[in-house]
Backbone as CSV, one residue per row, in Angstrom:
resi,resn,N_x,N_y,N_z,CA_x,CA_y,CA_z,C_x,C_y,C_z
1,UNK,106.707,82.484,127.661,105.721,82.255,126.620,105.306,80.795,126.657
2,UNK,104.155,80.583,126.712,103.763,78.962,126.252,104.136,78.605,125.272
3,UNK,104.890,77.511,125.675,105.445,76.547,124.237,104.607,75.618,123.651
4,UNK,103.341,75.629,124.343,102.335,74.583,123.178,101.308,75.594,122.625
5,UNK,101.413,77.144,121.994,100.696,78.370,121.377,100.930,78.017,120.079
6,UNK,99.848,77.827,119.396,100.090,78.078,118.032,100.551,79.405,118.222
7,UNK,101.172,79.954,116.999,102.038,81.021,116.695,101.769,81.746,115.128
8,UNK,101.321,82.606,114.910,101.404,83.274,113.380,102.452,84.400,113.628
9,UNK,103.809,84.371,113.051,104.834,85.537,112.276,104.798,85.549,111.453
10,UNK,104.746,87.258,110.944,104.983,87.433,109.869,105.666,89.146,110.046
11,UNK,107.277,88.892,109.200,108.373,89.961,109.415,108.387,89.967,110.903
12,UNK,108.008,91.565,111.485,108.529,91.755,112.801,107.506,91.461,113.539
13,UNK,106.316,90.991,113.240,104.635,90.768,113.917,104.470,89.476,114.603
14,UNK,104.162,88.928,115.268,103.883,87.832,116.117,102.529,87.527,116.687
15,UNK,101.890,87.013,116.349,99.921,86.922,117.056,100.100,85.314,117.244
16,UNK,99.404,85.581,118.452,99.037,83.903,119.156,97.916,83.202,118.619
17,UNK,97.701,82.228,117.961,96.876,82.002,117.310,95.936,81.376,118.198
18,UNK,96.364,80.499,119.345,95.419,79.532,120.152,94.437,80.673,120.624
19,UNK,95.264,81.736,121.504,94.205,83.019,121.721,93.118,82.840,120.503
20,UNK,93.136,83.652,119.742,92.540,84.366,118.331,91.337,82.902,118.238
21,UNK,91.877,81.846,118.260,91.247,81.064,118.192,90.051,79.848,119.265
22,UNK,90.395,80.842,120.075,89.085,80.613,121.637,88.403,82.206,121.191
23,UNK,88.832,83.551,120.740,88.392,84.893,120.505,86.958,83.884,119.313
24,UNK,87.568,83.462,118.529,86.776,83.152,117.217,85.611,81.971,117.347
25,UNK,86.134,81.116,118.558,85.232,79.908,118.636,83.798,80.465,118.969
26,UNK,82.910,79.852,118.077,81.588,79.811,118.045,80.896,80.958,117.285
27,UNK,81.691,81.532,116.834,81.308,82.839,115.828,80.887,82.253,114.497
28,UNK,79.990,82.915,113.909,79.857,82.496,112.559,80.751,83.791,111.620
29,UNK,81.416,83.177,110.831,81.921,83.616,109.418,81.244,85.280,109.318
30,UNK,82.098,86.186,109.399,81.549,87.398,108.924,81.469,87.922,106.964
31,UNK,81.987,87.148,106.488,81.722,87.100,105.186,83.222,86.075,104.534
32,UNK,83.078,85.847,103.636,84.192,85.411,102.382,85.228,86.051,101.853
33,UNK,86.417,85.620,101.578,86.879,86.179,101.124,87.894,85.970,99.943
34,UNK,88.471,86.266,98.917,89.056,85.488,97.519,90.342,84.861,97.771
35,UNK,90.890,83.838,97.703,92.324,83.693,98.053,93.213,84.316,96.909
36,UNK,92.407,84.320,96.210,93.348,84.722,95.162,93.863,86.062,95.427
37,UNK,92.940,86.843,96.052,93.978,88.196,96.317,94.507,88.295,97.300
38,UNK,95.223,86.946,98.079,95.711,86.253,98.839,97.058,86.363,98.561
39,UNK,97.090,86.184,97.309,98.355,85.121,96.611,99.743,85.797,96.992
40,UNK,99.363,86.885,97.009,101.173,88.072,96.830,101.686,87.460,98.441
41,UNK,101.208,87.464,99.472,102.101,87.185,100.805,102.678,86.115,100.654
42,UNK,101.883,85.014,100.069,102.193,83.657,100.370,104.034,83.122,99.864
43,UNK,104.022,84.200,99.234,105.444,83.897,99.039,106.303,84.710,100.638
44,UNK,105.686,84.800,101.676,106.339,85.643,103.048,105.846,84.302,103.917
45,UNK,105.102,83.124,104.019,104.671,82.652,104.475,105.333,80.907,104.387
46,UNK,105.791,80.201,105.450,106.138,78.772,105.423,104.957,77.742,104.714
47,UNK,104.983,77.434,103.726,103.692,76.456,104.005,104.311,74.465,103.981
48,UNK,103.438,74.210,104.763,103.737,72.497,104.122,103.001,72.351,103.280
49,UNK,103.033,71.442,102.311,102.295,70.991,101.535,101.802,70.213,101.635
50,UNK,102.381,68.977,102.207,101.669,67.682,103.017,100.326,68.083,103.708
51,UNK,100.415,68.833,104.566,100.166,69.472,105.702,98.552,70.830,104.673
52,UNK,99.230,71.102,103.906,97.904,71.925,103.053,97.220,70.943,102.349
53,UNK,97.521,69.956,102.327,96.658,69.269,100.983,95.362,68.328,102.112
54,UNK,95.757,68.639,103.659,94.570,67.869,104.828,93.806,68.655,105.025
55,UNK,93.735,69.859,104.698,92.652,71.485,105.197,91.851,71.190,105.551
56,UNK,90.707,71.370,106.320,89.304,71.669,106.176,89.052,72.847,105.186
57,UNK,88.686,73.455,103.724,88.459,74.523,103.071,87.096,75.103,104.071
58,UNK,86.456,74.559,104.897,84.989,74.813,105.286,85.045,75.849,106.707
59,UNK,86.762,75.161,107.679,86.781,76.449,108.633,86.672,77.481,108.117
60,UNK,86.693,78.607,109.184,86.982,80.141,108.755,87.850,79.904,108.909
61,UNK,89.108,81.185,107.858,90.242,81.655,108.623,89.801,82.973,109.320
62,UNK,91.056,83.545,109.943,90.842,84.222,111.188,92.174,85.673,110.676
63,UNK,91.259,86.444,110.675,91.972,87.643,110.406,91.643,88.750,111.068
64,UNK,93.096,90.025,111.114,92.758,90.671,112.616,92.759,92.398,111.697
65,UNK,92.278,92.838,112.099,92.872,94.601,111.626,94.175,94.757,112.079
66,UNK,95.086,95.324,111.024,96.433,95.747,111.371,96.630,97.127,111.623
67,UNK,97.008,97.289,112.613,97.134,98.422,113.496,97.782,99.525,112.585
68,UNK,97.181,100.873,113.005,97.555,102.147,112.007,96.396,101.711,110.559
69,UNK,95.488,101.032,110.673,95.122,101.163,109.659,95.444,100.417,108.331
70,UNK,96.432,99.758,108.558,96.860,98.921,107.026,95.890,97.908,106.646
71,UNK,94.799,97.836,106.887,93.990,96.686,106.221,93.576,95.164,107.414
72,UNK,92.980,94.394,106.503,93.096,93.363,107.098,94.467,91.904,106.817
73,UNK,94.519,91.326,107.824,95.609,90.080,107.789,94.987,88.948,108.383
74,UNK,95.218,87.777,107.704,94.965,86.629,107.515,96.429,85.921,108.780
75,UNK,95.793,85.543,109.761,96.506,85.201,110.744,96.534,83.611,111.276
76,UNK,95.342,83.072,110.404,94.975,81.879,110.980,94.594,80.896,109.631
77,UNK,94.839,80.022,108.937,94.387,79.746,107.233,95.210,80.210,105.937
78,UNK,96.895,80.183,106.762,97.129,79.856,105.402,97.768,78.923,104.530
79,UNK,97.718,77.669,105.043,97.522,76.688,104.665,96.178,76.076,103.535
80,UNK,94.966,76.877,103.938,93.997,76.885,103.963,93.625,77.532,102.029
81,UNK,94.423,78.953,102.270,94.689,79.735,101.466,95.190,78.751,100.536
82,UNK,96.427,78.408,100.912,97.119,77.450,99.728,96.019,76.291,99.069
83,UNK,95.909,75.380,99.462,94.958,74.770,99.117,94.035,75.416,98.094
84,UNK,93.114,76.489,98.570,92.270,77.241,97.547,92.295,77.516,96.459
85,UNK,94.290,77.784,96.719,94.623,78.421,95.403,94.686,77.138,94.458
86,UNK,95.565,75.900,95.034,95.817,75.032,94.211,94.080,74.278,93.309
87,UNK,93.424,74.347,93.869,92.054,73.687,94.079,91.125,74.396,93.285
88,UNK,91.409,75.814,92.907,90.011,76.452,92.237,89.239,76.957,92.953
89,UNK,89.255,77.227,94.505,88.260,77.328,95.284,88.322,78.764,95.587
90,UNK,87.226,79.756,94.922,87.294,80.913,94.836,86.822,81.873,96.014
91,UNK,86.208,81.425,97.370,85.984,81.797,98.118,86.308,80.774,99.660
92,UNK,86.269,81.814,100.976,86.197,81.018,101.776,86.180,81.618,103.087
93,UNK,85.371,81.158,104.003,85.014,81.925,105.200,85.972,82.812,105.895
94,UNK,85.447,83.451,106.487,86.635,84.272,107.862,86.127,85.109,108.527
95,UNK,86.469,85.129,109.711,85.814,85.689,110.991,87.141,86.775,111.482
96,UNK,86.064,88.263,111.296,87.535,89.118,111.557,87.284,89.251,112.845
97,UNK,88.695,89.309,113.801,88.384,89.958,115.303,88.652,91.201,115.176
98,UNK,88.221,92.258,115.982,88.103,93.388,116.435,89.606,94.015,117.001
99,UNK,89.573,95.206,117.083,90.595,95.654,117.331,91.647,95.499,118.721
100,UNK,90.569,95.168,119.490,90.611,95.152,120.817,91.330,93.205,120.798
101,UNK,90.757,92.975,120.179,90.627,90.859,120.122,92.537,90.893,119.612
102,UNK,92.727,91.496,117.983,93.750,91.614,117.726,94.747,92.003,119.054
103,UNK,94.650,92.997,119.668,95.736,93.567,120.333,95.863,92.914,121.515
104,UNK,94.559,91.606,121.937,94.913,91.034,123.221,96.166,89.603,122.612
105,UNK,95.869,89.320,121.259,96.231,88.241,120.787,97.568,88.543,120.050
106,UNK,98.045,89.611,120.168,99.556,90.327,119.233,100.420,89.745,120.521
107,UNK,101.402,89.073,120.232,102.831,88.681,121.152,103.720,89.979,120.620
108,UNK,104.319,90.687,119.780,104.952,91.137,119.115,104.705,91.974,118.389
109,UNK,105.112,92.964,117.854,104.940,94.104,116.965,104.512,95.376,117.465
110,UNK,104.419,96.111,116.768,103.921,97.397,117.165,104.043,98.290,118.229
111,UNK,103.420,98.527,119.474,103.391,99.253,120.577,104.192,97.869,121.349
112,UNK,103.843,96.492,121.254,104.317,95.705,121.448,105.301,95.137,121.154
113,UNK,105.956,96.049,120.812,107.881,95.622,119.441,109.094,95.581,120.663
114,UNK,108.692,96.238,122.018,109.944,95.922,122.881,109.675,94.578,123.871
115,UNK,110.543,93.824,123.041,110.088,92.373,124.288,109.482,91.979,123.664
116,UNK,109.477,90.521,124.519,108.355,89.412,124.376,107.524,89.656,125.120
117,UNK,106.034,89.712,124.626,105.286,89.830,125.876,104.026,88.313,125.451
118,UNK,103.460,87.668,126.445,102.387,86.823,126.624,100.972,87.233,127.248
């Protein structure tokens, strides 16, 4: 595995973020979305605070469809998220990838749960 990949885990799931994030470059924002109904993971999630209080609020974050259908996930911004919440800031960009984008950019989980794969 490359050791200079950004990395998003969360539980048994693993997505490469540097991927997701050449997938996303130059896309515009497919709509907004509330952090506030954000809020319930963030207690599953590391954040710095140092580190949230430098955000850009203006990137997108980057969220993928979760496989089987469970919705969308916020894979890239949540730092971003935090901030929002602390801040009042009731909306904020994000660019979803596709199903296909997700599953090139998953290290882990799912069909992908035996091994590490890159």
């Amino acid at each position: 595995m490359n050791g200079s990949a950004e990395m998003f885990h969360l539980l048994a799931w693993r997505w490469n973020v540097t991927t997701a994030k050449a997938y996303a470059a130059g896309r515009t924002p497919n709509t907004h979305l509330n952090p506030a109904s954000w809020s319930g993971l963030l207690a599953l999630i590391v954040i710095d605070a140092e580190h949230a209080r430098t955000v850009d609020l203006t990137e997108p974050l980057i969220a993928v469809p979760v496989p089987d259908g469970g919705g969308p996930l916020v894979i890239d911004g949540w730092h971003r998220i935090h901030k929002a919440l602390a801040t009042g800031v009731e909306r904020l960009p994000v660019i979803f990838l596709t199903a296909e984008e997700e599953l090139a950019c998953r290290v882990h989980g799912g069909e992908k749960g035996h091994g590490w794969h890159c």
